[in-house]
C-alpha positions as CSV (number, residue, x, y, z in Angstrom):
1,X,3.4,-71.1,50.6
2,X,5.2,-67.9,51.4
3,X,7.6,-68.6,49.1
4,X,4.6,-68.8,46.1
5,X,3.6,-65.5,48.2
6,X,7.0,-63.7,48.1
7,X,7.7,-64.7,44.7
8,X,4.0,-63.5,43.5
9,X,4.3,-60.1,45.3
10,X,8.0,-59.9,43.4
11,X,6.9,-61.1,40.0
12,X,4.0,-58.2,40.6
13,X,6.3,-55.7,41.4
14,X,8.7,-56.4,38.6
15,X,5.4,-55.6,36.2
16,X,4.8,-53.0,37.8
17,X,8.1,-51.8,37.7
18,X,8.1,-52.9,33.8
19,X,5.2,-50.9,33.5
20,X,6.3,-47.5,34.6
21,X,9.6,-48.1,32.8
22,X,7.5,-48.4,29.5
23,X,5.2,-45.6,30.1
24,X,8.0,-43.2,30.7
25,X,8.3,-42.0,27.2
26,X,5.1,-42.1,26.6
27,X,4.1,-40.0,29.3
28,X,7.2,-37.4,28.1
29,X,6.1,-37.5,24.7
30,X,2.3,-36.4,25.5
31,X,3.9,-33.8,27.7
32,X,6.0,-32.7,24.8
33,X,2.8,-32.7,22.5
34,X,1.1,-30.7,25.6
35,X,3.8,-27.7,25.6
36,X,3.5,-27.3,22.1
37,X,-0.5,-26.9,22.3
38,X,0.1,-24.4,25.0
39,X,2.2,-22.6,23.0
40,X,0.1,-22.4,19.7
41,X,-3.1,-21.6,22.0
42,X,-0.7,-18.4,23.7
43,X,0.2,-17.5,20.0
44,X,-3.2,-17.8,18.5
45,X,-4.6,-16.1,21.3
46,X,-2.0,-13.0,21.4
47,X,-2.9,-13.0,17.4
48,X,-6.5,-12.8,18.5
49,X,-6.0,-9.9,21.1
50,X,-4.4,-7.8,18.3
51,X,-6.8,-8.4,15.8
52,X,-9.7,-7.6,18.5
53,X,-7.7,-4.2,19.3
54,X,-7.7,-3.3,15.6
55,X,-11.2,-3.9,15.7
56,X,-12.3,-1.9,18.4
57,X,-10.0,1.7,16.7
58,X,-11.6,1.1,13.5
59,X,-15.1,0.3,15.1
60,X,-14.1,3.9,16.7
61,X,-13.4,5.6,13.5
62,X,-16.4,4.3,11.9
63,X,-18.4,5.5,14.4
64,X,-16.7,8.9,14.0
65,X,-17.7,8.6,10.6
66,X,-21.3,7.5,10.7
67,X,-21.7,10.7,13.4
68,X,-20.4,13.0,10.8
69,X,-22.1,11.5,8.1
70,X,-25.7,12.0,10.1
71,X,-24.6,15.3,11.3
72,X,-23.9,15.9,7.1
73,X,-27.5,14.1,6.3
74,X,-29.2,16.5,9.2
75,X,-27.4,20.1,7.4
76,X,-29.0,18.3,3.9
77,X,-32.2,18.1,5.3
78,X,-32.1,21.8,6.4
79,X,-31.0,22.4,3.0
80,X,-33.6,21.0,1.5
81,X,-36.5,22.5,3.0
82,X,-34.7,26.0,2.7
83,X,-34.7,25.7,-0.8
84,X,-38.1,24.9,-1.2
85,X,-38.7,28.3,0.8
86,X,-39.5,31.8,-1.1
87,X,-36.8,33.7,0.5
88,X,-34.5,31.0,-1.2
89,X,-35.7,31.6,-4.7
90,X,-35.8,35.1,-4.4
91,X,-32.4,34.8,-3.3
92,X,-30.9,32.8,-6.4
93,X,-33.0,35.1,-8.8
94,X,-31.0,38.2,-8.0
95,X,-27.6,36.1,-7.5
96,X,-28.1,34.1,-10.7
97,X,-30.4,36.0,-13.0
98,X,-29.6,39.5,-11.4
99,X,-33.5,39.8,-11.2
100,X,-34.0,42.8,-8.6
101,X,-37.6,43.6,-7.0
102,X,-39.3,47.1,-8.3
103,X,-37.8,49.9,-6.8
104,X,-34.8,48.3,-5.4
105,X,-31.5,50.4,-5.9
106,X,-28.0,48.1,-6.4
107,X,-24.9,49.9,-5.5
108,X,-21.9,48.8,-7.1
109,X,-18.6,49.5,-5.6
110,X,-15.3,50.2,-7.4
111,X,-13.8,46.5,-7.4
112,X,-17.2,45.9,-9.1
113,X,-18.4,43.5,-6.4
């Protein structure tokens, strides 16, 4: 009986033995295929920090540009209701036209400005 015992407890450890000796290359060949997923995820994701940094400067610029553009739609607006005023008119009748109000005297200087 020990000798059925020994022998068991031997053929067990030769599988087991057979066993680790087979999953060797496997186990090196999914840590192979591990490495290279870490390194396309570092890639990709230094990719993807550069492209977010790009981003943010032109999400900058733009909003550089949509504050100028408002500040440009605010001096329009101004604009606007000054030339709906009388003063306005008044102002492009003499510049334009040379219309003058009644007894209103134009110098002239030399330059003829």
């Amino acid at each position: 009986m020990q000798r059925n015992a020994g022998r068991k407890r031997d053929r067990r450890k030769a599988a087991m033995y057979r066993r680790v000796r087979q999953s060797r290359p496997s186990v090196f060949a999914i840590t192979i295929i591990v490495f290279l997923l870490m390194t396309v995820i570092a890639v990709d994701s230094r990719t993807l920090l550069e492209k977010k940094n790009a981003l943010k400067e032109k999400e900058a610029e733009l909003t550089v540009q949509l504050e100028s553009e408002q500040s440009r739609t605010d001096e329009l607006d101004e604009f606007e209701k000054y030339t709906k005023t009388k003063k306005y008119a008044e102002e492009m009748a003499k510049k334009k036209l040379g219309l003058v109000h009644e007894n209103e005297i134009i110098f002239k200087t030399d330059d003829g400005k």
